[in-house]
Each structure stands twice: as structure tokens, then as C-alpha cells.
C-alpha positions in Angstrom: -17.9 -48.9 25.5 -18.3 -47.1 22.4 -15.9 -44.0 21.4 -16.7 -40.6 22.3 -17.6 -39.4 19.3 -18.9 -35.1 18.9 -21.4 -34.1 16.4 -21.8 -30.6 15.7 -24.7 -28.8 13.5 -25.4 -25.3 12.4 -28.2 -23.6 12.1 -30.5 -20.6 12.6 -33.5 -22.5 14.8 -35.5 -19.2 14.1 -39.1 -21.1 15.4 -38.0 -24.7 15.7 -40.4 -27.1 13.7 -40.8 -30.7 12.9 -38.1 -30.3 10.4 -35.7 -28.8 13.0 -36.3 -31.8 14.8 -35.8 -34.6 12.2 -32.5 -32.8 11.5 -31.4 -32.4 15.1 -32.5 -36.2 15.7 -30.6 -37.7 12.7 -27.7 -35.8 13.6 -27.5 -36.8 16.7 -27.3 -41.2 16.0 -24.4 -39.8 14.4 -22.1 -39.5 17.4 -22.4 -39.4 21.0 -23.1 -35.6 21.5 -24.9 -33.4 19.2 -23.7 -29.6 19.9 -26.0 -27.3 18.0 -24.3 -23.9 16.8 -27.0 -21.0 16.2 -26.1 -17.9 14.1 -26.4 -14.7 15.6 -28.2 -12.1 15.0 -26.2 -10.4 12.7 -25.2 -13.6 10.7 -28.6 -14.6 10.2 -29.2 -10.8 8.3 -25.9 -11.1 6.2 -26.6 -14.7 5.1 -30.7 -15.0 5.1 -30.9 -11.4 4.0 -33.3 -10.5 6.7 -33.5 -10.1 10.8 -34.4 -13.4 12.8 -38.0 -13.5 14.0 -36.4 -14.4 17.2 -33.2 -12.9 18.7 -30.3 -15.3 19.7 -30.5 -15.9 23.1 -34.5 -16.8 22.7 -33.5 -19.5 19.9 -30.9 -20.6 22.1 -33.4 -21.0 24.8 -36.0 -22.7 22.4 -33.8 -25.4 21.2 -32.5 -26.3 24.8 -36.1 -27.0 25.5 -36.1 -29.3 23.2 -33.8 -31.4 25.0 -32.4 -33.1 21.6 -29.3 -31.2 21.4 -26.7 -32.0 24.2 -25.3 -28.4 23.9 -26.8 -25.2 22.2 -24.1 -22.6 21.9 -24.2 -18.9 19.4 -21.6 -19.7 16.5 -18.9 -16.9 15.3 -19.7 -13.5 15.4 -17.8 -13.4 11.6 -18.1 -15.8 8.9 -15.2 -17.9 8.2 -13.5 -17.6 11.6 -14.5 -21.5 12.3 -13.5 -20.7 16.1 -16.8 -22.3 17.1 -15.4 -25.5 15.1 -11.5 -25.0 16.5 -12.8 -25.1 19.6 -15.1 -27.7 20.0 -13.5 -30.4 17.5 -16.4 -32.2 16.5 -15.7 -35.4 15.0 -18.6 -34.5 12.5 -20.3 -32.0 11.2 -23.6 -32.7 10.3 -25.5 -30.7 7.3 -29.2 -30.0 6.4 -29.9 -30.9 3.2 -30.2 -27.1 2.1 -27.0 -26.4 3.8 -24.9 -26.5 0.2 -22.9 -23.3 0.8 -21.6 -23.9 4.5 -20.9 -27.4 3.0 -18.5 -25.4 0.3 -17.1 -23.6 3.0 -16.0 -26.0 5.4 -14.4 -28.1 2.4 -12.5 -25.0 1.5 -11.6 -24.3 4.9 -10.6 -28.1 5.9 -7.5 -28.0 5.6 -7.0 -25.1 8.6 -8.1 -27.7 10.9 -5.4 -29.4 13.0 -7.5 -32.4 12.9 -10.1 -34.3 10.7 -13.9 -34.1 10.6 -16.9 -35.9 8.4 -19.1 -34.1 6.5 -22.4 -35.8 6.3 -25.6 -34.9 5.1 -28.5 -35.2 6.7 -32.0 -35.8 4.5 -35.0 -33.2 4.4 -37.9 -34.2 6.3 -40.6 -33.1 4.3 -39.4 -29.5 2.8 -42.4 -28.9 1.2 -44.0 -28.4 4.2 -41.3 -27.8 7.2 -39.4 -25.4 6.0 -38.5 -22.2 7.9 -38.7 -20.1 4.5 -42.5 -21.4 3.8 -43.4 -21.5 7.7 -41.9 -17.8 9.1 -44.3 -16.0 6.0 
């Protein structure tokens, strides 16, 4: 029997698309678990400089129908708290390919974690077109 092994991704899922999906899919063969972690409300305004078409609990609810994540749960009310990763201890993390920044972040912060994760990067599924920036206009 294989390990157990916990994926974890972040995201805003503000309309999921075809490119949410790709992402949540390859994420997932990753591990045996895929949690998804969705920014609230307020995160989504300080880091996308604008409100989310959809509030939290309606994104959450959107990408459990999806049935691709095993758990959909809101991530930290504050930036850089990482309790969302302290508490779950994912065995990976798993980033979009736009996902540069949080991937800075989690290096810096790395070393506050009592145990060790992967960092992979997950490859765009056609950005041109699925893309929440181009599709939410």
C-alpha cells in the first residue's frame, strides 16, 4: 500500500474554469489527498487588488462540486501566519505556474516549519485563454 501522502494548493477559485481544473488535477497525482486552501475575502483584495466576484463561502462551495479536491477549506485570515500549512502538514505544496510570489514566501518561511514539504510547480493549461484575469473582465 502506497504512503499517505497530503497535497495542499492555494488559490482564489473565484469562477472555477478549465484551468482551475488542470491545476487541481495535476496536483492531485501528486499525493494521495489534494486539500485546496481558498483566500478570503479580504486576502483576495490585499493581494489581487480588487473584491472577489464571488465571496468565500460560494467559492468554497464551487470547488467542492467539483469533486477534484478531497478537502476545500478558507486559508489565513493574515498573510504569513502559515497556520493553514502548520496545521495540515502537507507533504507538498503544489503551485500554479503564476504562483511566483507565494512560492518566495513559503521558501522564506520554510524553515518555521517543524517538518519538511516539496515545492512543486504545476504547468499552465493554456493561459492565454484560462486565465481568471482574462476570463472575470
Amino acid at each position: 500500500m502506497r504512503n499517505s501522502k497530503k497535497v495542499l494548493v492555494f488559490g482564489t477559485f473565484d469562477g472555477v474554469h478549465e484551468g482551475h481544473r488542470h491545476f487541481l488535477r495535476e496536483a492531485k497525482k501528486l499525493g494521495t489527498s489534494l486539500f485546496a486552501v481558498i483566500a478570503p475575502d479580504a486576502q483576495v483584495e490585499t493581494l489581487k487588488k480588487h473584491s472577489p466576484k464571488f465571496l468565500l463561502q460560494k467559492r468554497i462551495a464551487d470547488l467542492e462540486a467539483e469533486k477534484i479536491a478531497d478537502c476545500v477549506i478558507a486559508g489565513d485570515e493574515t498573510l504569513g501566519t502559515w497556520n493553514v500549512i502548520l496545521k495540515n502538514k502537507p507533504d507538498v505544496i503544489a503551485l500554479g505556474y503564476d504562483q511566483d510570489a507565494l512560492g518566495k514566501a513559503l521558501q522564506e518561511a520554510s524553515t518555521q516549519f517543524p517538518f519538511k514539504i516539496e515545492i512543486e510547480k504545476i504547468t499552465s493549461h493554456r493561459p492565454d485563454v484560462f486565465r481568471s484575469g482574462l476570463l472575470n473582465k
